[in-house]
PyMOL Python script that loads the backbone (N, CA, C, O; Angstrom):
from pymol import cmd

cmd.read_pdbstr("""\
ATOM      1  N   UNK A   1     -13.607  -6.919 -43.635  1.00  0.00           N
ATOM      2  CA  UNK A   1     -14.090  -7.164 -42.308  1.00  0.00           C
ATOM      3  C   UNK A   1     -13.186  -8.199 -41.647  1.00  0.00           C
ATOM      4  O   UNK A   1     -12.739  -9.181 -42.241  1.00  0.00           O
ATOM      5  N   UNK A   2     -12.955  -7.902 -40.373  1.00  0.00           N
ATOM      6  CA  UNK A   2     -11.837  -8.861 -39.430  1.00  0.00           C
ATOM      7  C   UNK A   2     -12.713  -9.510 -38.888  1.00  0.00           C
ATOM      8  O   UNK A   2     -13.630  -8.907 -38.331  1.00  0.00           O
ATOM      9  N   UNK A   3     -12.675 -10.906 -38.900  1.00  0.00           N
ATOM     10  CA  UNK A   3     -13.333 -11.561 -37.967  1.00  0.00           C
ATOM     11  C   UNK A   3     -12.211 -12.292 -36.673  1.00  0.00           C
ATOM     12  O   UNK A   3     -11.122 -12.748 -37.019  1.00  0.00           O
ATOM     13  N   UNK A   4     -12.634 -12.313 -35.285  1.00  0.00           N
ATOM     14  CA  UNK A   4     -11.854 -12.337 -34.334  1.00  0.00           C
ATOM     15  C   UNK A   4     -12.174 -13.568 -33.461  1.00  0.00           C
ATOM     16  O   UNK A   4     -13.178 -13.624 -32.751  1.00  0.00           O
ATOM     17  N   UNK A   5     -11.174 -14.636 -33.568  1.00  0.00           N
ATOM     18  CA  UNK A   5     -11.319 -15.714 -32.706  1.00  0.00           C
ATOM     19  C   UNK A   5     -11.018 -15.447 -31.458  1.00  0.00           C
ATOM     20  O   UNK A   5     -10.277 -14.596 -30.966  1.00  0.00           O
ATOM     21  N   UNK A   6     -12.074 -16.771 -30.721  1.00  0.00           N
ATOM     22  CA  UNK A   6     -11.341 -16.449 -29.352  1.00  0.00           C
ATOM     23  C   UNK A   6      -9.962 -16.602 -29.042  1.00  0.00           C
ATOM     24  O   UNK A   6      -9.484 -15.626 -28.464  1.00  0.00           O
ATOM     25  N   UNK A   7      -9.208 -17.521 -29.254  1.00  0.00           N
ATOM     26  CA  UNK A   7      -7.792 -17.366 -29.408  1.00  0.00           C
ATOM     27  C   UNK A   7      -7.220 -16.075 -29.281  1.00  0.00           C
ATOM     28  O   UNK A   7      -6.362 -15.881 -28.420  1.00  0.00           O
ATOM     29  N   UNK A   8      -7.582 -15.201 -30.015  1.00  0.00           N
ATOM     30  CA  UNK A   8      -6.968 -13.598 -30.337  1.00  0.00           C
ATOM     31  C   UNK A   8      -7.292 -13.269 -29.541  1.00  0.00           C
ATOM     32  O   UNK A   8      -6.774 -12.159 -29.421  1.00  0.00           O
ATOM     33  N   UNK A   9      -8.366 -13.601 -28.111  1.00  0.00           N
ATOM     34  CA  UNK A   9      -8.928 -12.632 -27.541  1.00  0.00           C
ATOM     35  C   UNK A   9      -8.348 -13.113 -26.190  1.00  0.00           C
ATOM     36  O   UNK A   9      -8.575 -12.507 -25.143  1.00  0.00           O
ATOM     37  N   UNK A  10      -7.692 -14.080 -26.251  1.00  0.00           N
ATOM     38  CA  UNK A  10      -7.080 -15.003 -25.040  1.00  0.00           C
ATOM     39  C   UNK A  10      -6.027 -14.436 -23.926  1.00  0.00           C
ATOM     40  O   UNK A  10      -4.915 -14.240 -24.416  1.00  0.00           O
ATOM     41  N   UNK A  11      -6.084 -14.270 -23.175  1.00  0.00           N
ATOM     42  CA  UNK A  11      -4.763 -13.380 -22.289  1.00  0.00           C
ATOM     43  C   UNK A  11      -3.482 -14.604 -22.522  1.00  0.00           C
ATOM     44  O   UNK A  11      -3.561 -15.557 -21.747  1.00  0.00           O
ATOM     45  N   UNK A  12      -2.607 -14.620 -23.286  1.00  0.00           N
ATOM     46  CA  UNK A  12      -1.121 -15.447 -23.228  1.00  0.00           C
ATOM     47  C   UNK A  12      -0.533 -15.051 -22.134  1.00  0.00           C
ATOM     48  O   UNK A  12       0.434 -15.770 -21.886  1.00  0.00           O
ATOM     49  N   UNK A  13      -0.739 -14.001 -21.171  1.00  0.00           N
ATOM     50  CA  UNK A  13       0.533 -14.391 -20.423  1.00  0.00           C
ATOM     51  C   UNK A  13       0.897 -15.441 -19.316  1.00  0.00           C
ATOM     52  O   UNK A  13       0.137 -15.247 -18.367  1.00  0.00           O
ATOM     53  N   UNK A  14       1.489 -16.154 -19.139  1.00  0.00           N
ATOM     54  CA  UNK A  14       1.825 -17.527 -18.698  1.00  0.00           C
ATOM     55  C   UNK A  14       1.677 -17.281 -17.256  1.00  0.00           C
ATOM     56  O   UNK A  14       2.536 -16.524 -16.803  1.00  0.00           O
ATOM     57  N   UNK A  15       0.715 -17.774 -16.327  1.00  0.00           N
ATOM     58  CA  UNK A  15       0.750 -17.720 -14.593  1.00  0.00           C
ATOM     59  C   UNK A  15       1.779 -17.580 -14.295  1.00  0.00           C
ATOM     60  O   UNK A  15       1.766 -17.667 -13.067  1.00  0.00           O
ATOM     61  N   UNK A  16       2.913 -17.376 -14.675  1.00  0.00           N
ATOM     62  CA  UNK A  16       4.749 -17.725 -14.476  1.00  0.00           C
ATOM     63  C   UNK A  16       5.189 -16.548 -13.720  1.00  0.00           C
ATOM     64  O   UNK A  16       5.911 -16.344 -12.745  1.00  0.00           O
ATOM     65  N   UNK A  17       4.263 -15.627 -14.788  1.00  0.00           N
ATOM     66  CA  UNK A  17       4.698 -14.143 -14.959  1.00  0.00           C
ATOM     67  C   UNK A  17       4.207 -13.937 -13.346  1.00  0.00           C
ATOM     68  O   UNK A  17       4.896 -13.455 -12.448  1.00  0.00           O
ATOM     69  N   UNK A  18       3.200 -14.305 -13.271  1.00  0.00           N
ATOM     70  CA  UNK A  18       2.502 -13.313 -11.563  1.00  0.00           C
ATOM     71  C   UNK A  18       3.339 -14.192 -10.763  1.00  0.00           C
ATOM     72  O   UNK A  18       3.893 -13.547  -9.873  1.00  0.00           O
ATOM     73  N   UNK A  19       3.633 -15.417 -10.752  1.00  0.00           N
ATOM     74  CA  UNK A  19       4.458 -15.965  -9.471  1.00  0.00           C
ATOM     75  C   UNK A  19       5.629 -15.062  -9.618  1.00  0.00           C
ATOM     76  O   UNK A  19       6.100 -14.716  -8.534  1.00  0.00           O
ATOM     77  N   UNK A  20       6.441 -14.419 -11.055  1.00  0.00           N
ATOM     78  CA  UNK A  20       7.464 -14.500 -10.346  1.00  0.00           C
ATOM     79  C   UNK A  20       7.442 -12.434 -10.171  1.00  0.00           C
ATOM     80  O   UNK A  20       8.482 -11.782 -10.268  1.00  0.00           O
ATOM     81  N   UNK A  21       6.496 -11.991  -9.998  1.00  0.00           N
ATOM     82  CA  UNK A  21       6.392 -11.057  -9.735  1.00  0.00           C
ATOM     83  C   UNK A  21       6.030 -10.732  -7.964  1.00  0.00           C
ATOM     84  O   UNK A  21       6.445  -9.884  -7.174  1.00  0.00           O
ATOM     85  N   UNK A  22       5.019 -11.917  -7.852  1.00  0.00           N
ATOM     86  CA  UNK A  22       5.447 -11.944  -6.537  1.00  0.00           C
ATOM     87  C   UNK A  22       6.459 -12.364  -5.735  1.00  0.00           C
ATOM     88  O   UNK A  22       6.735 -11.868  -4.643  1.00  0.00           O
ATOM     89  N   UNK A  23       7.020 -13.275  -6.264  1.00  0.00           N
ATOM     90  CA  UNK A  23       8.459 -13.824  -5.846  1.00  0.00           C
ATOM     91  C   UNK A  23       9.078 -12.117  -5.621  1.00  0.00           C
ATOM     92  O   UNK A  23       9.081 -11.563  -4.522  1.00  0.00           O
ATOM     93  N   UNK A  24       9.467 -11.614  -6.623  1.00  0.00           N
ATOM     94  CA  UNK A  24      10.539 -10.167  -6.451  1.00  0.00           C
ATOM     95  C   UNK A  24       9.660  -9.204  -5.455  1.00  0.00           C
ATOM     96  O   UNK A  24      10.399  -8.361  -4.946  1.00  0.00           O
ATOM     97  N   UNK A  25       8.350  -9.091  -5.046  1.00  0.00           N
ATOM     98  CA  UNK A  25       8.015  -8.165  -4.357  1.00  0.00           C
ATOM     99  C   UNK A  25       8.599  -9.002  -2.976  1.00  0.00           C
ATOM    100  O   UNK A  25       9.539  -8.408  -2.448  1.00  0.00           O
ATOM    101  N   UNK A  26       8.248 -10.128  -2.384  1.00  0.00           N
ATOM    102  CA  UNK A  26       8.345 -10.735  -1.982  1.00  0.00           C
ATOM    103  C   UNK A  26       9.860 -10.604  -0.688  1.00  0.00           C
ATOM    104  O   UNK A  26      10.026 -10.428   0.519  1.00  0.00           O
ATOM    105  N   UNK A  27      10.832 -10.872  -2.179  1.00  0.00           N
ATOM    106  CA  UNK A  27      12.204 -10.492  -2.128  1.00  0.00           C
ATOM    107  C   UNK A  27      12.775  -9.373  -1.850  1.00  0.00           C
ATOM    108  O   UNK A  27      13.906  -9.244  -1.383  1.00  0.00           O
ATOM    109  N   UNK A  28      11.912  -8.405  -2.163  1.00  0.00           N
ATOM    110  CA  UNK A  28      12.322  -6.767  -2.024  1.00  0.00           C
ATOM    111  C   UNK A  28      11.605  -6.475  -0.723  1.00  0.00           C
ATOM    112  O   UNK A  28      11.902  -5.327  -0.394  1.00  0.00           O
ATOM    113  N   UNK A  29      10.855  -6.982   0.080  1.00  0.00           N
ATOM    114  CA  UNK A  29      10.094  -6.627   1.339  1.00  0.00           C
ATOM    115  C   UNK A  29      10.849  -7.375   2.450  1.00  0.00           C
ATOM    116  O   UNK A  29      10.995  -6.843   3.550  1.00  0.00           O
ATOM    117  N   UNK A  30      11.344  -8.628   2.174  1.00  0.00           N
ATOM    118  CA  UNK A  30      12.591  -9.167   3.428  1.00  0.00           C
ATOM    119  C   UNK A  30      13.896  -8.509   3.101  1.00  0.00           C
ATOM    120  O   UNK A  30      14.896  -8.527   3.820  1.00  0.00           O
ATOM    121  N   UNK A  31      13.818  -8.137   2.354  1.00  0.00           N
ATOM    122  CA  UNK A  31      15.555  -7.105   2.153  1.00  0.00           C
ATOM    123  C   UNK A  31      15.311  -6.105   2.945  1.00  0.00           C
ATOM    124  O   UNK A  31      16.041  -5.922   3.919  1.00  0.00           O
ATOM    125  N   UNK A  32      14.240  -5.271   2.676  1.00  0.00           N
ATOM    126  CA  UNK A  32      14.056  -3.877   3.899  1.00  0.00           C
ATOM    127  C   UNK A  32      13.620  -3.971   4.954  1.00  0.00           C
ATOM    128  O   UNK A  32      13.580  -2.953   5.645  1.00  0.00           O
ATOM    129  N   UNK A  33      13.103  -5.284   5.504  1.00  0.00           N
ATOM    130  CA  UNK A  33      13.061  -5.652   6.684  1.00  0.00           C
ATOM    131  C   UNK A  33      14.278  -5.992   7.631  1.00  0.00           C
ATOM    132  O   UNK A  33      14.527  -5.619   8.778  1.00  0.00           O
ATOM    133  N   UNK A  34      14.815  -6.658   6.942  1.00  0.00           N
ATOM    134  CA  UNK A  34      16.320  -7.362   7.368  1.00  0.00           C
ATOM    135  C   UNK A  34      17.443  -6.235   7.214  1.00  0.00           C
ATOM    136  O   UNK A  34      18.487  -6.091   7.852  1.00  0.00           O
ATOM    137  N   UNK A  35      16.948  -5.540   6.251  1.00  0.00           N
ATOM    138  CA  UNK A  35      18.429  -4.030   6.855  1.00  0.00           C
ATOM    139  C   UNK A  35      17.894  -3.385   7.559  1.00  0.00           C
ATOM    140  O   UNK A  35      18.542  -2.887   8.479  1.00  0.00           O
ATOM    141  N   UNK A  36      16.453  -3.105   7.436  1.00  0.00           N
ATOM    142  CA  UNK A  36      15.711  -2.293   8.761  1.00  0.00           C
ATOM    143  C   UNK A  36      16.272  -2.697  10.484  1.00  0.00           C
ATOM    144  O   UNK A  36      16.377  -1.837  11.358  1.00  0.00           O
ATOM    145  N   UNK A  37      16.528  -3.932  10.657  1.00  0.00           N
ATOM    146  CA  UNK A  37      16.973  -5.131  11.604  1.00  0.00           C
ATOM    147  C   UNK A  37      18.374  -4.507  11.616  1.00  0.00           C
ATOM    148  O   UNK A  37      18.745  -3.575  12.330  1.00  0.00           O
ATOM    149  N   UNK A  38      18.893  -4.997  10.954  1.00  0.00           N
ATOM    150  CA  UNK A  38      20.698  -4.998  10.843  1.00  0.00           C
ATOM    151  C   UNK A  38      21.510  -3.092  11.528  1.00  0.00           C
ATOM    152  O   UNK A  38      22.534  -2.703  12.090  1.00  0.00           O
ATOM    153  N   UNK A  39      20.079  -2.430  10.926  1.00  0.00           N
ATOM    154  CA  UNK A  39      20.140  -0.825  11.106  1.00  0.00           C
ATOM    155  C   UNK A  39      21.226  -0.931  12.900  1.00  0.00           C
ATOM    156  O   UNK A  39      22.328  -0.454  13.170  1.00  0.00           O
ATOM    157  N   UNK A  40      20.298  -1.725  13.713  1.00  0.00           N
ATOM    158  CA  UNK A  40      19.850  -1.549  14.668  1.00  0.00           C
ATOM    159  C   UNK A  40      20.969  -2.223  15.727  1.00  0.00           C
ATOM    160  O   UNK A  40      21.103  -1.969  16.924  1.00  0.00           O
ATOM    161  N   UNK A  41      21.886  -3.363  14.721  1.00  0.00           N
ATOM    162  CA  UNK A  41      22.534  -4.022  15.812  1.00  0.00           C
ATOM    163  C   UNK A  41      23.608  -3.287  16.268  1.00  0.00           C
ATOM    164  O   UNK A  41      24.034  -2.197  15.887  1.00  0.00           O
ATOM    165  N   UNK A  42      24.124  -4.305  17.454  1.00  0.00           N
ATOM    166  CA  UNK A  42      25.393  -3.426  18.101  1.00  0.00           C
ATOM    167  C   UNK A  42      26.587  -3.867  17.347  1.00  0.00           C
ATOM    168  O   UNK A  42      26.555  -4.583  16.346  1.00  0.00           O
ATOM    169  N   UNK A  43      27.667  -3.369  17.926  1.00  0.00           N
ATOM    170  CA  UNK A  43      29.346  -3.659  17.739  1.00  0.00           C
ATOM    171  C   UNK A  43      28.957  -5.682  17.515  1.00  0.00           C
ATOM    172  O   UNK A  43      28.903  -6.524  16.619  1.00  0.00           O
ATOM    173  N   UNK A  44      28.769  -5.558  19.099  1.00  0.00           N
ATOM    174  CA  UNK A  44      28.881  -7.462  19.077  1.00  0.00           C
ATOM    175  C   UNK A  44      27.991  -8.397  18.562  1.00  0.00           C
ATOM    176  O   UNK A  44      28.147  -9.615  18.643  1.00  0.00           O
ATOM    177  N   UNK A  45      26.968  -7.775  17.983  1.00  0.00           N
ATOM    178  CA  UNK A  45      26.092  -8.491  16.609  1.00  0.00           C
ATOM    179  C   UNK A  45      27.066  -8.334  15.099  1.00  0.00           C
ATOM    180  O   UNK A  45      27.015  -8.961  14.041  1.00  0.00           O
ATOM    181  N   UNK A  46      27.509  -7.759  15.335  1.00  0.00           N
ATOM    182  CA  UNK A  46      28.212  -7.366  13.945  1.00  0.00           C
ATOM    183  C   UNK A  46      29.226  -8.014  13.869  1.00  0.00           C
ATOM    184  O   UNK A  46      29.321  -8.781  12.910  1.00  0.00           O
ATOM    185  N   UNK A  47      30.375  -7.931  14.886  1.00  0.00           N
ATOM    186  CA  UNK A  47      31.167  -9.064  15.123  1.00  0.00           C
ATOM    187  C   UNK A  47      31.216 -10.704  15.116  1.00  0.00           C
ATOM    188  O   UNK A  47      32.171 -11.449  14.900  1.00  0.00           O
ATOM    189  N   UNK A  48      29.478 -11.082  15.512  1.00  0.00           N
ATOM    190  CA  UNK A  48      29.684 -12.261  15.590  1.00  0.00           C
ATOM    191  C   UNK A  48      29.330 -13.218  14.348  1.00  0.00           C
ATOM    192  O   UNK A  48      29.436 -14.412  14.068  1.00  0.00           O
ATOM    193  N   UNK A  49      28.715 -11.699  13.590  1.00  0.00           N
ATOM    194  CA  UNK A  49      28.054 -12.618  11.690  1.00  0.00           C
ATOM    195  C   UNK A  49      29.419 -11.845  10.674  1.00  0.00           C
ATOM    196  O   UNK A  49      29.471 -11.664   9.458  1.00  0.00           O
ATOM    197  N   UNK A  50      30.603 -11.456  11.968  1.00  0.00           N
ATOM    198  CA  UNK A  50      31.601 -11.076  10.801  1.00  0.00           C
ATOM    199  C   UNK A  50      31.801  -9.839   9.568  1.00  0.00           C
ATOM    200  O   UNK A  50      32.497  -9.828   8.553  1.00  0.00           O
ATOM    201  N   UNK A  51      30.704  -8.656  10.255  1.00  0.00           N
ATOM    202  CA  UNK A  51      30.951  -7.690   9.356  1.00  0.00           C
ATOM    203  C   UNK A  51      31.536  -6.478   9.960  1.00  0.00           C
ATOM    204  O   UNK A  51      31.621  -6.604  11.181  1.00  0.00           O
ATOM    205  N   UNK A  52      31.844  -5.670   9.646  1.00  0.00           N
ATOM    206  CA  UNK A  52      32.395  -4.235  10.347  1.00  0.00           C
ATOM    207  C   UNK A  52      30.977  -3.517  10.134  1.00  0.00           C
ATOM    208  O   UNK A  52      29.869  -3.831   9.697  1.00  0.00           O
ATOM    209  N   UNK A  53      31.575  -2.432  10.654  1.00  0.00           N
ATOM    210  CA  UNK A  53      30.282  -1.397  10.959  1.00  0.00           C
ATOM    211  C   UNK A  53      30.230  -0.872   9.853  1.00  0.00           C
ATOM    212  O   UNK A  53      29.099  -0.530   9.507  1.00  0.00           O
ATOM    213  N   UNK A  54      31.348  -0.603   8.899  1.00  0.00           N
ATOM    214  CA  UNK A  54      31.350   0.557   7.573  1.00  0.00           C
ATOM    215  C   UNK A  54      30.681  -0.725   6.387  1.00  0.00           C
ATOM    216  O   UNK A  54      30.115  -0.446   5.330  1.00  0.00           O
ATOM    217  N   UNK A  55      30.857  -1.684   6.746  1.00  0.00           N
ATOM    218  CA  UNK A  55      29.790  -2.705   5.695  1.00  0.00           C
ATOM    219  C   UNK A  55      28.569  -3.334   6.346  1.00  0.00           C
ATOM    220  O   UNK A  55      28.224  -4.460   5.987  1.00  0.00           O
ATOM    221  N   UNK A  56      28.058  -2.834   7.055  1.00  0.00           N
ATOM    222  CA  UNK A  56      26.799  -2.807   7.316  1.00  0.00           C
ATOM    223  C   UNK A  56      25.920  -1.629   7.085  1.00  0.00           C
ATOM    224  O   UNK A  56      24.718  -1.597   6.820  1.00  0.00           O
ATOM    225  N   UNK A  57      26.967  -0.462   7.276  1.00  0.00           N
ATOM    226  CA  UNK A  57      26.188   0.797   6.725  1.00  0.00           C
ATOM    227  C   UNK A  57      26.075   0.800   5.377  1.00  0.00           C
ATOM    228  O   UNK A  57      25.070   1.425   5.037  1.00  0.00           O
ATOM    229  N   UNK A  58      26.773   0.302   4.351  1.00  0.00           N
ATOM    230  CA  UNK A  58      26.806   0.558   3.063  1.00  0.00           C
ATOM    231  C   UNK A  58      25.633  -0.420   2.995  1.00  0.00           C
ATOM    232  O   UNK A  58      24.929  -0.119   2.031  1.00  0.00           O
ATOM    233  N   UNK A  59      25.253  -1.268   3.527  1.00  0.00           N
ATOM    234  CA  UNK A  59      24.186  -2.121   3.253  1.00  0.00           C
ATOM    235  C   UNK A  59      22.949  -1.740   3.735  1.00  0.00           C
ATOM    236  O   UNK A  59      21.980  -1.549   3.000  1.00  0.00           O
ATOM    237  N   UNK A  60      22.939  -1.632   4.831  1.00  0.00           N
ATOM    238  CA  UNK A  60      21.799  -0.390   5.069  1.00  0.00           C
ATOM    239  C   UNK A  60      21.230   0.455   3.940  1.00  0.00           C
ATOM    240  O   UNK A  60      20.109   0.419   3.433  1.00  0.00           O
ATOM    241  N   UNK A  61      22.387   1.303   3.645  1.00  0.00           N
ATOM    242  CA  UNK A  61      21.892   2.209   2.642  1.00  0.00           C
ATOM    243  C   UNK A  61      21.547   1.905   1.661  1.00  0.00           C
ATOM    244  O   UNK A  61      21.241   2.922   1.038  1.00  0.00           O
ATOM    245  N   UNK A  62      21.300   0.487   0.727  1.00  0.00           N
ATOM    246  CA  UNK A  62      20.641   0.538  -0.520  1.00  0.00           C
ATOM    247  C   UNK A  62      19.882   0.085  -0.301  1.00  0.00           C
ATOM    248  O   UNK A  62      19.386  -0.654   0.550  1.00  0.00           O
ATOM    249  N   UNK A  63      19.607   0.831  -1.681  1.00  0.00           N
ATOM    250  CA  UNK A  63      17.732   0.457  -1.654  1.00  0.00           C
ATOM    251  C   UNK A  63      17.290  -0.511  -1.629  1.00  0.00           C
ATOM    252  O   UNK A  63      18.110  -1.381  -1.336  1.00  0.00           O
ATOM    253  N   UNK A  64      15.845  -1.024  -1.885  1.00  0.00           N
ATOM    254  CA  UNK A  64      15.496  -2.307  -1.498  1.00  0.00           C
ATOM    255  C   UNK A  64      15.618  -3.498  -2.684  1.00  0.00           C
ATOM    256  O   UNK A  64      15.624  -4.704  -2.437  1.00  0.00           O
ATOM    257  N   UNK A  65      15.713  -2.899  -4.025  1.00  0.00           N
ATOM    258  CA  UNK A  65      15.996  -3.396  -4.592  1.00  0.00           C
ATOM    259  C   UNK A  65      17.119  -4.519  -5.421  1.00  0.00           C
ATOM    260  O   UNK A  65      17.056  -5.478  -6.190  1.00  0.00           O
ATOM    261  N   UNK A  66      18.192  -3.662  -4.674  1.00  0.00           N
ATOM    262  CA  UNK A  66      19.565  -3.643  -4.908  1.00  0.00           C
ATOM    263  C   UNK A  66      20.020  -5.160  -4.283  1.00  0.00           C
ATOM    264  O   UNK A  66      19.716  -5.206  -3.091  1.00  0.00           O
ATOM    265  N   UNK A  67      20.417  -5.933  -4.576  1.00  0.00           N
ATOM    266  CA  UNK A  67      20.748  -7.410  -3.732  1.00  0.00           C
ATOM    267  C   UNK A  67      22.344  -6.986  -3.142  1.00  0.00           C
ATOM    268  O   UNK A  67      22.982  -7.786  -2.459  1.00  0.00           O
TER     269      UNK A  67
END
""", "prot")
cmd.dss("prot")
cmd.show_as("cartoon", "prot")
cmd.util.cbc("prot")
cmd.orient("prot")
């Protein structure tokens, strides 16, 4: 017969874990916001934060995950 402490019955995983799970959702929801944004600018938005148009599209296009 097993007898079962509470200990054994204890959830270990460290509050760490959910902050930093929200941290990455977090992170992944201003990324597709902010290329959602970027989708949208002109020539002279692009010019003035210094990117071309063919590296803003490549940025656009990944996913949200992708940094």
């Amino acid at each position: 017969m097993s007898v079962r402490t509470i200990q054994s019955m204890t959830n270990h995983h460290d509050s760490g874990l959910l902050a930093h799970i929200g941290e990455t959702l977090h992170t992944w929801r201003e990324r597709q916001i902010q290329r959602r944004e970027m989708a949208h600018w002109t020539e002279r938005d692009l010019h003035d934060v210094g990117i071309s148009w063919s590296e803003m599209l490549a940025e656009v296009d990944k996913p949200f995950w992708r940094s």
